[in-house]
Every structure is written in structure tokens, then in C-alpha cells.
C-alpha positions as CSV (number, residue, x, y, z in Angstrom):
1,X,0.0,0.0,0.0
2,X,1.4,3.7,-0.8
3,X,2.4,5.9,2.2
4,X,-0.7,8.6,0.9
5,X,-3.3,5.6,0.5
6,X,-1.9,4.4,4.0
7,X,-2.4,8.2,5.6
8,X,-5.8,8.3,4.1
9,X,-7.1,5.0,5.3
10,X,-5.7,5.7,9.0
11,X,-7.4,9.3,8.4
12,X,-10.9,7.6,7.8
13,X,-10.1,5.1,10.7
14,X,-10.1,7.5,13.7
15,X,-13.4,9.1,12.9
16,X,-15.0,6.0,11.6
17,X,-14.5,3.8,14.5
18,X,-14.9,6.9,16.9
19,X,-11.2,8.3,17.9
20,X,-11.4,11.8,17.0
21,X,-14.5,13.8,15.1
22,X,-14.6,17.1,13.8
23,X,-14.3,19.9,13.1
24,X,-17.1,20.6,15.8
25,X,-19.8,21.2,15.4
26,X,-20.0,19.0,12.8
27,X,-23.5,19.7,11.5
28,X,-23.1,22.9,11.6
29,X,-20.2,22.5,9.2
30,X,-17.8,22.7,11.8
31,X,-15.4,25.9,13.5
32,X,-11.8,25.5,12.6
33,X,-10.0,24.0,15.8
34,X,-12.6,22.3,17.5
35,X,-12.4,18.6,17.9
36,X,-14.6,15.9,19.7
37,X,-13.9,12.5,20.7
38,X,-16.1,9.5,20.3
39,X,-16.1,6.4,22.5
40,X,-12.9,5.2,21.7
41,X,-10.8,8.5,22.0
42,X,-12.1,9.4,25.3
43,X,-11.8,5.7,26.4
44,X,-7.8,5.8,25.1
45,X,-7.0,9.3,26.6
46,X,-8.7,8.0,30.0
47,X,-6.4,5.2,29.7
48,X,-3.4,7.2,29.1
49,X,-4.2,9.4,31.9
50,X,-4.8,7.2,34.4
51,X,-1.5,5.4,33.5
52,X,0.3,8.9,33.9
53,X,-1.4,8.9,37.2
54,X,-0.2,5.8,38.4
55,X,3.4,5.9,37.2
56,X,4.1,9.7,38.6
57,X,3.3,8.2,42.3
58,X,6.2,6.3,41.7
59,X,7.8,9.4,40.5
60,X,7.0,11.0,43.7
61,X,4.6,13.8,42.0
62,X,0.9,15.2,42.8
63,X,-1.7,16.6,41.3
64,X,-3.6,20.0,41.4
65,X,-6.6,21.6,39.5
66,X,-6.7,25.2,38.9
67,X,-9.6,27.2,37.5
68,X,-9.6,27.9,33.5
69,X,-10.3,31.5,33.7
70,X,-8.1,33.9,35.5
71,X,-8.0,37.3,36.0
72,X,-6.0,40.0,33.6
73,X,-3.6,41.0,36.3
74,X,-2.4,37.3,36.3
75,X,-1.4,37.5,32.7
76,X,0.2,40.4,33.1
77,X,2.5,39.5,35.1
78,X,3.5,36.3,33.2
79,X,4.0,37.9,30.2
80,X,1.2,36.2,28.1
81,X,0.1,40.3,27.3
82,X,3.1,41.4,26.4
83,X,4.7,38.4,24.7
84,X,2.0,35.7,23.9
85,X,1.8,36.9,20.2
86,X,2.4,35.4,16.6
87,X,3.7,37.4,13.7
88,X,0.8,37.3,11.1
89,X,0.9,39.0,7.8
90,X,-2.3,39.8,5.7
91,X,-3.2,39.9,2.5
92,X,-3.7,43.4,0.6
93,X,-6.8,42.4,-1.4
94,X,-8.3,39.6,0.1
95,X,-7.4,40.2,4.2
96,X,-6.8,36.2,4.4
97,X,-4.1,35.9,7.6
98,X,-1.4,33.9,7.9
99,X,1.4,32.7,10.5
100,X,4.5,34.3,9.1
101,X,6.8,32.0,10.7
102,X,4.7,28.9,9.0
103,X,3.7,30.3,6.3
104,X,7.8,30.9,5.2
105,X,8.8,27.5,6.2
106,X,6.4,25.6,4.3
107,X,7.4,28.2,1.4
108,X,11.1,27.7,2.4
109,X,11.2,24.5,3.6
110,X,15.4,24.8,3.5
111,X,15.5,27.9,5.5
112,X,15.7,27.7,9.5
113,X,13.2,30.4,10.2
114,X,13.0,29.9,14.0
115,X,13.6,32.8,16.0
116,X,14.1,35.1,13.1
117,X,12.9,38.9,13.5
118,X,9.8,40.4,11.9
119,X,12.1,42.4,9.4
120,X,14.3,39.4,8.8
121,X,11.1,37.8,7.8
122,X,9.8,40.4,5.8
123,X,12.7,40.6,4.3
124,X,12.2,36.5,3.3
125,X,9.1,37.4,1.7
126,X,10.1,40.4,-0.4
127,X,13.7,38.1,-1.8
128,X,11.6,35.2,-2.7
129,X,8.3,36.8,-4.3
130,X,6.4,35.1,-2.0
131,X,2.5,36.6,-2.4
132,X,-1.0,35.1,-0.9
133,X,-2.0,31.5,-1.9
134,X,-5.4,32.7,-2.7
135,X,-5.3,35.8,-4.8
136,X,-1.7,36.0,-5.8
137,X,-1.3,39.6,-3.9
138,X,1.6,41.0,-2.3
139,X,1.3,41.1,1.8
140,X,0.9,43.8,3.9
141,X,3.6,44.0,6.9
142,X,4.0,41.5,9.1
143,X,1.5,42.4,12.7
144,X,1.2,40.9,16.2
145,X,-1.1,38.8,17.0
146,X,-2.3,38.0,20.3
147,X,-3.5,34.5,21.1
148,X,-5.3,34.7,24.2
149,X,-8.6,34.4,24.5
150,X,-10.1,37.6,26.1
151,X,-14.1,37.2,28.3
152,X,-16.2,39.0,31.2
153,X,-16.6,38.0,34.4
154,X,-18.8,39.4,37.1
155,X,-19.4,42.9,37.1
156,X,-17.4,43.5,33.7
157,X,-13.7,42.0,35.3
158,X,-11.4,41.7,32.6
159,X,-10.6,38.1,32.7
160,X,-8.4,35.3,30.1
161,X,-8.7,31.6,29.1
162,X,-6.1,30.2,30.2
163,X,-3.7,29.5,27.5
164,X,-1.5,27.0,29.1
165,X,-1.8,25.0,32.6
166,X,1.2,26.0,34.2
167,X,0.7,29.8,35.1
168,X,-2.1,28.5,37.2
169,X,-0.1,26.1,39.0
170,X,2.7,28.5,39.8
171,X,0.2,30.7,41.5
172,X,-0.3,27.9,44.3
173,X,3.3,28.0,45.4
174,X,2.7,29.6,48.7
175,X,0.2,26.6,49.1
176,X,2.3,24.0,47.7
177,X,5.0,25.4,49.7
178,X,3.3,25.0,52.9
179,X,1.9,21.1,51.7
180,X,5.1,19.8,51.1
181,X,6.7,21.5,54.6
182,X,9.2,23.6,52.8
183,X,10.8,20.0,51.4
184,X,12.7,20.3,47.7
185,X,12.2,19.6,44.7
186,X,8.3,20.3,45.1
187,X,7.1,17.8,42.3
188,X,3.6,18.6,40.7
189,X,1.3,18.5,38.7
190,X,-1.6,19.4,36.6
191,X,-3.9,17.9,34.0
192,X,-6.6,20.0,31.9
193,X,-7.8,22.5,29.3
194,X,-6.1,25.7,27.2
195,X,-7.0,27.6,24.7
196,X,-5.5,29.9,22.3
197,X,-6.8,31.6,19.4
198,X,-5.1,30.1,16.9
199,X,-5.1,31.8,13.1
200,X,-5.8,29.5,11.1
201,X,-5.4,26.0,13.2
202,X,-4.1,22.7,10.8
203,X,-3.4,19.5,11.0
204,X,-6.6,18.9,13.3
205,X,-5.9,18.1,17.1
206,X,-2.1,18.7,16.4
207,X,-3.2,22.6,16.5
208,X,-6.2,23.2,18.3
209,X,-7.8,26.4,19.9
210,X,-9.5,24.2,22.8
211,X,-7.0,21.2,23.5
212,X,-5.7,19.8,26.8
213,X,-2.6,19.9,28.5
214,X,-0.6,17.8,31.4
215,X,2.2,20.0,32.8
216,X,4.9,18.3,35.3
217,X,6.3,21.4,37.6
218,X,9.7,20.9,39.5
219,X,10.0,23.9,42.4
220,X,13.6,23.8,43.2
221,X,16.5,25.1,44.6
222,X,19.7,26.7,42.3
223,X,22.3,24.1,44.4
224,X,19.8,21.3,44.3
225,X,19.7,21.5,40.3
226,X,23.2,20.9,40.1
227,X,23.6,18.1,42.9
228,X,20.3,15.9,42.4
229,X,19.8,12.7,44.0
230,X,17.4,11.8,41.5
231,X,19.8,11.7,38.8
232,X,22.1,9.1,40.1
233,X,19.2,6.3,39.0
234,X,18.6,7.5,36.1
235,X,22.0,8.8,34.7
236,X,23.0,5.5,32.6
237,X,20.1,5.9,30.5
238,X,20.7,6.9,26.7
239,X,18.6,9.5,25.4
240,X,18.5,10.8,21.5
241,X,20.0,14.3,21.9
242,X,19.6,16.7,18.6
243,X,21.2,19.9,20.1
244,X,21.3,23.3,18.1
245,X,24.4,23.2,16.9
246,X,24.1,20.0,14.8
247,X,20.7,21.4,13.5
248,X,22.8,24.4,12.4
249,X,24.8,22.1,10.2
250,X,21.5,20.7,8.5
251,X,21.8,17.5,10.5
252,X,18.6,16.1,11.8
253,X,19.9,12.7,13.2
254,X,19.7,13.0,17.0
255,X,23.2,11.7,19.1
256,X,22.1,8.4,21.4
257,X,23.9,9.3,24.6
258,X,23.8,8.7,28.4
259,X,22.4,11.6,30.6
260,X,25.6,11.1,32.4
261,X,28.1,11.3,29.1
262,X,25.5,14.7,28.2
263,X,26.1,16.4,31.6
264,X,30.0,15.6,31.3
265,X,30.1,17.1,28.3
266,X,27.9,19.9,29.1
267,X,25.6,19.2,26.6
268,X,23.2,19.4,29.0
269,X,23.6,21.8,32.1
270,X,22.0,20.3,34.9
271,X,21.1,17.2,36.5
272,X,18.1,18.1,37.2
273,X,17.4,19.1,34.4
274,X,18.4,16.1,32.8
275,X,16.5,14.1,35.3
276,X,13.1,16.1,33.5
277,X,14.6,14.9,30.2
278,X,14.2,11.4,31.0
279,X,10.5,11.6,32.8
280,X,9.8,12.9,29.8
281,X,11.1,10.3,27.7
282,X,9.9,7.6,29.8
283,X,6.2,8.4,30.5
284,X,6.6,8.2,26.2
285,X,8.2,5.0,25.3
286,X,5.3,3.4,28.2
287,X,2.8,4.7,25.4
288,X,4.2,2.0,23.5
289,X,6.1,4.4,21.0
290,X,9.4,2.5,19.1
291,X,12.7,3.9,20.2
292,X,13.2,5.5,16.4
293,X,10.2,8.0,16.0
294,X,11.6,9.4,19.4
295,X,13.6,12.3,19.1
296,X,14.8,15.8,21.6
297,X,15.8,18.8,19.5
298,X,17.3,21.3,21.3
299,X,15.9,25.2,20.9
300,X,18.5,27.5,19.3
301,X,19.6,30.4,21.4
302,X,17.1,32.8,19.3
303,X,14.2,30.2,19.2
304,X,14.6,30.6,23.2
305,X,12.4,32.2,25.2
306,X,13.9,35.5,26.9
307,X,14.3,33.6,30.7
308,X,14.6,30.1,29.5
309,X,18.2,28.7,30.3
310,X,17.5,25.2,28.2
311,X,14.5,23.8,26.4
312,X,14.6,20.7,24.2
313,X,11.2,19.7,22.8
314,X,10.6,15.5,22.6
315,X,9.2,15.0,19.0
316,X,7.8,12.2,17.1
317,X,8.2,11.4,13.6
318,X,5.2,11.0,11.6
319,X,3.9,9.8,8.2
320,X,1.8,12.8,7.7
321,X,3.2,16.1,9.4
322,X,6.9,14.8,9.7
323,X,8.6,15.8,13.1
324,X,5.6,16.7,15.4
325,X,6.6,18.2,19.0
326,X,4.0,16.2,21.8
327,X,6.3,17.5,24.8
328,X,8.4,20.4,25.9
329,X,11.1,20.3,28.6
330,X,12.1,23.9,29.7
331,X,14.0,25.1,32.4
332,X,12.4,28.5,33.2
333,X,14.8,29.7,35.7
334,X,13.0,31.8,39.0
335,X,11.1,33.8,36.2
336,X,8.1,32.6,37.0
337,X,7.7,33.2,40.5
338,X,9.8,36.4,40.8
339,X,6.9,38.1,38.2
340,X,3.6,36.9,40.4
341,X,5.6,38.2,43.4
342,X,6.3,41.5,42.3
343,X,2.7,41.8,41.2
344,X,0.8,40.0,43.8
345,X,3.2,42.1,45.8
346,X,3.7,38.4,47.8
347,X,7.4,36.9,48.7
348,X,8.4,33.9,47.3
349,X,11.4,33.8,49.2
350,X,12.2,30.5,50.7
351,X,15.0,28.5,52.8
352,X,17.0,25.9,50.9
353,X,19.0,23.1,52.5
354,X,20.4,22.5,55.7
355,X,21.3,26.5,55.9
356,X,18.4,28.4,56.8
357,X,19.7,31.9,56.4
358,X,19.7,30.9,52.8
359,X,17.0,32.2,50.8
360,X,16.5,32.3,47.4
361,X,13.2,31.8,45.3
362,X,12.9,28.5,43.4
363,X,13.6,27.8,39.9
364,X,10.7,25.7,37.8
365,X,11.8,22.8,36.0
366,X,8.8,22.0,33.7
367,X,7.9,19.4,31.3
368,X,4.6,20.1,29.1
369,X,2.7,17.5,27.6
370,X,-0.2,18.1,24.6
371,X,-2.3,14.9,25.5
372,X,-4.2,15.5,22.0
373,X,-0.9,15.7,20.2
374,X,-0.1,12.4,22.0
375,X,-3.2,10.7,20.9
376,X,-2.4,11.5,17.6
377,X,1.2,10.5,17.0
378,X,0.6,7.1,19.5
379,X,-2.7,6.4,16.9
380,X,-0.2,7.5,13.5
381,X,2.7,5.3,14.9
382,X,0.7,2.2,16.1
383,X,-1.8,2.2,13.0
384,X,-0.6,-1.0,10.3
385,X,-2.1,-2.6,7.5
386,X,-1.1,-6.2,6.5
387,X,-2.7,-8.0,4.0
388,X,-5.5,-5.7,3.7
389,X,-6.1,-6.1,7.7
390,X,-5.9,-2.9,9.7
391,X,-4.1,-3.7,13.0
392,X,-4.1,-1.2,16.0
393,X,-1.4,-2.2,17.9
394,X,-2.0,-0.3,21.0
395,X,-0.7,-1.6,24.2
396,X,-3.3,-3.7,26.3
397,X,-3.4,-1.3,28.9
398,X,-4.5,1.9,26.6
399,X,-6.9,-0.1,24.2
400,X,-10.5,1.1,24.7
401,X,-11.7,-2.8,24.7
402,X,-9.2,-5.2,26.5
403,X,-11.0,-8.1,25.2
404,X,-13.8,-8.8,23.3
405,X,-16.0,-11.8,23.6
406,X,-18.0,-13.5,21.0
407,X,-20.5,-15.8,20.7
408,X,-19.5,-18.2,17.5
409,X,-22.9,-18.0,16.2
410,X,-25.7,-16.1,17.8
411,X,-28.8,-17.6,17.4
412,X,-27.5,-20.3,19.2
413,X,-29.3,-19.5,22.8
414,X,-27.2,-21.3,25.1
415,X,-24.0,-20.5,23.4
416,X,-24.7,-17.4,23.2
417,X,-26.3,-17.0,26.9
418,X,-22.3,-18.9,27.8
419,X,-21.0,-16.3,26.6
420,X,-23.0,-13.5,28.1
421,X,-21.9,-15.0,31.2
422,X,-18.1,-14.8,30.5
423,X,-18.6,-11.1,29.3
424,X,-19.9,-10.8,32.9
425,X,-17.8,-12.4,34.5
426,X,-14.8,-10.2,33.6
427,X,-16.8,-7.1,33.8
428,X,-17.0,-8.3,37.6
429,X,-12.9,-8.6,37.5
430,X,-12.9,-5.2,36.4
431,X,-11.6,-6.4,33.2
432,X,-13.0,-4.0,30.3
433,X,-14.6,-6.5,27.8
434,X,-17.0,-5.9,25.0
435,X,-19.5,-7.9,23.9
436,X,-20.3,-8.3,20.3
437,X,-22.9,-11.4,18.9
438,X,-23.5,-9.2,15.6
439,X,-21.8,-10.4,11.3
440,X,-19.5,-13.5,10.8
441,X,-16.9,-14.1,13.5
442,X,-14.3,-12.6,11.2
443,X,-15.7,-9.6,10.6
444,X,-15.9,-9.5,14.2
445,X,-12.0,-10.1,14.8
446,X,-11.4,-7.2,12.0
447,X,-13.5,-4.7,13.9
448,X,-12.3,-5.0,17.0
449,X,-8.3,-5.5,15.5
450,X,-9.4,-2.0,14.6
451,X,-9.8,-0.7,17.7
452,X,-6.7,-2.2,19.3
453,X,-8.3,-4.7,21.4
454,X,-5.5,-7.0,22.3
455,X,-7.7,-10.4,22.7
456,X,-10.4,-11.6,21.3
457,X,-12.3,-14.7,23.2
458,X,-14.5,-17.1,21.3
459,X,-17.4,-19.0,23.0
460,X,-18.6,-22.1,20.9
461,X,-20.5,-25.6,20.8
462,X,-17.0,-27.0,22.9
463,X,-17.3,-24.7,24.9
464,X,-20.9,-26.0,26.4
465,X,-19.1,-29.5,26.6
466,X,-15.8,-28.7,28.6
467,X,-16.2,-24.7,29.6
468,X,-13.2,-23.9,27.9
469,X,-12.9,-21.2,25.5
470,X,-11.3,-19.7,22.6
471,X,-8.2,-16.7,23.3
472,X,-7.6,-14.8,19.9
473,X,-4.2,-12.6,20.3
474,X,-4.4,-9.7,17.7
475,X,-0.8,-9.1,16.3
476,X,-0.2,-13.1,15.2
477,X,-3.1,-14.0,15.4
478,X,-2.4,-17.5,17.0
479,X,-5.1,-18.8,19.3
480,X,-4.8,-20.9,22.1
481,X,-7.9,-22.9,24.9
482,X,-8.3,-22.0,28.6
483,X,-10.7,-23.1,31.1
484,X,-13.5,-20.0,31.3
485,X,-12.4,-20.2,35.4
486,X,-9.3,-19.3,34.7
487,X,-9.7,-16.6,31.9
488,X,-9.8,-13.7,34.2
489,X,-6.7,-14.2,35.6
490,X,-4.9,-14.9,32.5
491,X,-6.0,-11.7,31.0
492,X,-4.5,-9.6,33.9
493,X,-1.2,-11.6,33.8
494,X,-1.1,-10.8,30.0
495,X,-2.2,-7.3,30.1
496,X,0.3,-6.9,33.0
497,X,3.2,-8.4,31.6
498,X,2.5,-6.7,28.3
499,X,2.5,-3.2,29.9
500,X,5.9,-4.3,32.2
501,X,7.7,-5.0,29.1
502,X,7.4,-1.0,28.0
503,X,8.2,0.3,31.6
């Protein structure tokens, strides 16, 4: 099958089996950058959440909620006013706008256009001809754009949609401070929606204006980043490094190294630092992601923001956009909290260490997640066609269904009441099983090997002799007998040792 066939058959896929509809509202005919997930999306991104969940307890993080709306005095102070902008240009006759920066790199695709200047982009424009798609007419200069989302609350308070979690996270730290009895790091987190008014959102839930976020926040001292306790577990772990410099030479092939090896060779900074690398990296390759779609690329000194000292975003490679970012890892310095303080008027100032005459306010070490951008690239990666047969191959533990059960022909009543019973059965394990009596028994297989559901479990005329039962695997398709007693705990055992072998 050719790549575009492939790209368009995984494109009818997720809204045909009830990933990802949209643009919402659909009968309406749909506003750009508004997406809705059927059954099986929400069931996945519930699954990846609550995996997150579990696995940063072990980490040693919690979680917080914030509200979505904040006041303008909040913004303010982090910047998002001043700085939250994109550089559009529109066009003279037809006003169509248009990302600069985007709009010159799919026109240039050769050029690095990161961090570039509005005249150094103008500039772009006017060398290469470069006029609107549409009408063929010359651009106007290049304007800012703001992309946050401006309301009312109340009595006419000026208020904002939050455009990203983490603001509202860091405004907690007096709380958080308090919670954790003034022990370092602070390790948190936060899970929910942001919006931005995007310009013209693409590539569906890869650019949304309503999309949701998971945000990892490390409050921490200046010494503590550099002598991390952390770090010693996790420093002989390779991780592929693409740093700025080798992009600068043209070369996109990221350097496998050790965290260690990177911190030696101050490719990296900080161990702490490098420590938020690898979180990042790990709570990935658990989605079930192969090592080579993985890659960090390492921001350029202009591509930077102002108080960032590092950021390296963790991107996949896929069929349809190429290199997609799903994570950024920044270290944002005391930026953060010395803003809210001097406009809260509030002292972040806090005692590090052993020494309590020393006080210094924390740095944030933050790793920021798109779950929608996730969903995507994990769906993109995992999708496979053989033969003509679509195969899912998500990991038990994330499939919507984790098994399926069939009666072998359904107007059979006391096969098909058997097998009503094993449904239940595993339903009552907490074992998420489907039940489907309905078209051959291959057609059944197919549609649920669409889905990603790992096994399939087949209830026919043996099956009233000896109460054993067909198990279906999806991948090779081999199939083996069990006893119906003993099928819910071979299903946890497998779905177990399938999601230990990613960890």
C-alpha cells in the first residue's frame, strides 16, 4: 500500500471507528480547531491518563486543579500580554491571515526560520516573491497577533482563558510550599484544558484552539539542580539528543547518549534538568512508542524564550506532518515566580538546605505535555495494514476494549447465553470486555483489531461440553484454549506483563 493511500485509510479510521470527530460542530459545518472524541478516543486518553497517574506516584509527584479563567492582572504579570503573540501577515486584497513563521517555512522549507525577526522575515518574503496562496497579492507588513482568549466575568472584570496549565499552578506556590513542609524539589502537577486563538489551526488536534494539557512542575533550589539525588538512578540511560548546533549544520539525526556522558560534556547543564529529560522520555516510550520515531531537538539560542536557560522539545516522527513536538522540557529559571511576586506584591522567598539563612526563590523545571498531540502521533505510529487487515497495535493497557468476547454463532441461545456469562464475569474482575454477537466471527476479529483490542475470546458448541474457551491474540493471530475459570486471571497476567515490558 502507498504511504498517501496508508495516511488516508488511518485518516478515515479514527473518525469512523470513533477516535477523533470534527471539526465541531459537525452539523453545523464545523469551526476550525474544535475537535470531539467519540467512545474510543475518550476511552484511550482516559487510559493514558490514568497510566500517567499511576506511574508519577512512583515518580514521587501530585496533582492539582486550577480554574480555566483567570483574572488579567495574572497574565500580566507572566507575560502572556506582552509576549503571547504570533507574527501574522495579511493579504492586501483579500485580508486572508497567515502565520508568518509557518507560512515561510512551508514556502522555504530549507531555511531555518526559528527565532528570526519580523524584518528578517519580511525581508524572506520580499527576496523570494512570496504573495497570498489565494489571490496571488503581495502582503501587507508582518502584525502581532495575540492569542489569548479575552471574556467577562462578574461585574465587567477583565478576565483570560487560560492559554496553558502551568501559570495557574505556579500561583499555588505559597500553598504548595506550605503542603510539602518547605521539602525540595516540590514535584507537581496538573492535567486540563487551554486555549488559544489560533489563526488559522491545521493538521486537526495537532493545533487546536481548545486542547488539553498535562504539565509536570519541578520547584527547586539553584544548588539542588546541580547536585540531584534523583539523577544518580537515572543517569546511565541513553537519550536521543539533537542539540542546536548540529541542527545548524543541516543535520537532523539526533546523538544516542547517556544523561551522564551529556552532563559531562555539558551538553546538558544540569542534573536536574536532565532528570526532566528522561521523565519525559519515559512516560513516552510506556505509550508504546518504538525507540526510532523518538527524538529531543534542542531550541537555538534565538528560538529561546527570553528567561529560558535550556529547552529541548521531545518529537515524534510521523507519516503525515513529519517531526511533530508532543512535549516540551524547559527550564524556566525563578522567572516565574519572581513576576507573580512583584505583582501579587507576595514573597516567594524561601529556605534551601540545611542553611536556613539561605533564601532564594525557586527555579521551575517543567515538562509540558499536549495529550491531544499524544493521541495523535501514539494512533499515527501504532496504525498497520497487513494483507489488507488494519491492525491497532496499542498496548493492552491503553486499548479502549481489553478483550472482546463472542458468541460463535448467535442464534444459538445457550451459546450465546455462555458467553454473556463470561462477558460478565470479567466485567465483575474489572476487566474491560466488550460484547459483540453481531456479522461472521471474522468480521468481528477485523473490527475489533481496529480498535486495538489485544484479545479476542470465542465461546462455541465445545465450549458447552468442557467450559473452555477460545483466546484470539491480535498481532499473530495465534489462538490458544483455557478453562472459562481461569480466563480472568490470565487476562490480567497478559495485560500486565505486556505493559511491564514498556516500563
Amino acid at each position: 500500500m502507498k504511504i498517501d493511500d496508508n495516511i488516508e485509510t488511518f485518516n478515515s479510521l479514527i473518525k469512523r471507528r470513533g477516535f477523533i470527530w470534527g471539526p465541531s460542530p459537525e452539523i453545523y459545518g464545523g469551526l476550525a480547531g474544535f475537535y470531539s472524541y467519540g467512545p474510543a478516543g475518550m476511552a484511550l486518553k482516559n487510559n493514558i491518563l490514568a497510566l500517567y497517574r499511576r506511574e508519577l506516584r512512583y515518580f514521587g509527584f501530585g496533582e492539582v486543579e486550577c480554574p480555566t479563567i483567570m483574572p488579567e492582572i495574572v497574565w500580566r504579570a507572566s507575560g502572556h500580554l506582552d509576549r503571547f503573540i504570533d507574527p501574522v501577515i495579511r493579504c492586501k486584497k483579500c485580508s486572508t491571515l497567515y502565520r508568518a513563521d509557518k507560512f515561510l517555512q512551508e514556502q522555504c522549507p530549507d531555511l531555518m526560520i526559528d527565532g528570526l525577526s519580523f524584518q528578517k522575515m519580511e525581508n524572506l518574503i520580499h527576496d523570494h516573491n512570496l504573495s497570498c496562496p489565494k489571490c496571488e497579492t503581495p502582503f501587507n507588513k508582518i502584525e502581532e497577533y495575540n492569542l489569548m482568549l479575552k471574556t467577562q466575568v462578574g461585574n465587567n472584570v477583565t478576565a483570560y482563558l487560560r492559554p496553558e496549565t502551568a501559570t495557574t499552578t505556579y500561583l499555588l506556590f505559597n500553598r504548595l510550599n506550605q503542603d510539602a513542609r518547605r521539602q525540595y524539589p516540590i514535584k507537581i502537577y496538573q492535567i486540563g484544558k487551554a486555549y488559544r486563538n489560533e489563526i488559522s489551526p491545521r493538521q486537526g488536534v495537532l493545533r487546536m484552539r481548545a486542547f488539553d494539557q498535562f504539565e509536570l512542575q519541578l520547584f527547586i533550589g539553584k544548588q539542588q539542580e546541580m547536585v540531584f539525588e534523583d539523577f544518580e538512578e537515572i543517569k546511565e540511560n541513553t537519550l536521543p539528543l539533537l542539540d542546536w548546533k548540529l541542527q545548524a549544520e543541516n543535520k537532523d539525526k539526533p546523538e544516542i547518549i547517556s544523561l551522564e556522558k551529556a552532563i559531562k560534556t555539558k551538553l546538558l547543564k544540569k542534573p536536574a534538568y536532565a532528570y526532566c529529560l528522561y521523565i519525559s522520555y519515559y512516560l513516552t516510550k510506556i505509550l508504546g512508542f518504538p525507540e526510532e520515531v523518538i527524538r529531543f531537538r534542542q531550541h537555538s539560542i534565538n528560538e529561546r524564550a527570553h528567561y529560558a536557560d535550556d529547552a529541548w522539545d521531545l518529537e515524534i516522527k510521523t507519516r503525515q506532518f513529519g517531526w511533530v513536538e508532543i512535549c516540551g522540557v524547559h527550564d524556566r529559571t525563578n522567572y516565574d515566580l519572581k513576576r507573580h511576586g512583584e505583582f501579587s506584591k507576595q514573597n516567594f522567598e524561601v529556605s534551601m538546605g540545611s542553611d536556613s539563612e539561605i533564601k532564594e526563590i525557586p527555579q521551575i523545571l517543567e515538562i509540558a505535555f499536549g495529550i491531544d498531540r499524544i493521541i495523535y502521533t501514539l494512533l499515527e505510529t501504532i496504525f498497520n495494514v497487513e494483507e489488507g487487515r488494519i491492525n491497532l497495535k496499542l498496548i493492552p493497557i491503553l486499548a479502549p476494549n481489553t478483550v472482546a468476547v463472542f458468541p460463535l454463532v448467535k442464534n444459538k441461545e445457550n451459546i450465546r447465553n455462555l458467553a454473556v456469562k463470561v462477558h460478565r464475569a470479567l466485567l465483575e474482575n474489572r476487566i474491560n470486555s466488550f460484547f459483540d454477537s453481531a456479522g461472521s466471527i471474522g468480521k468481528r476479529y477485523r473490527r475489533q483489531d481496529e480498535l486495538g483490542t489485544k484479545w479476542c475470546i470465542t465461546i462455541d458448541y465445545e465450549s458447552l461440553d468442557d467450559n473452555t474457551v477460545t483466546i484470539r491474540e491480535r498481532d499473530s493471530m495465534d489462538q490458544i484454549r483455557v478453562n472459562i475459570s481461569d480466563l480472568a486471571e490470565i487476562i490480567k497476567k497478559k495485560q500486565e506483563s505486556k505493559y511491564l515490558h514498556f516500563c
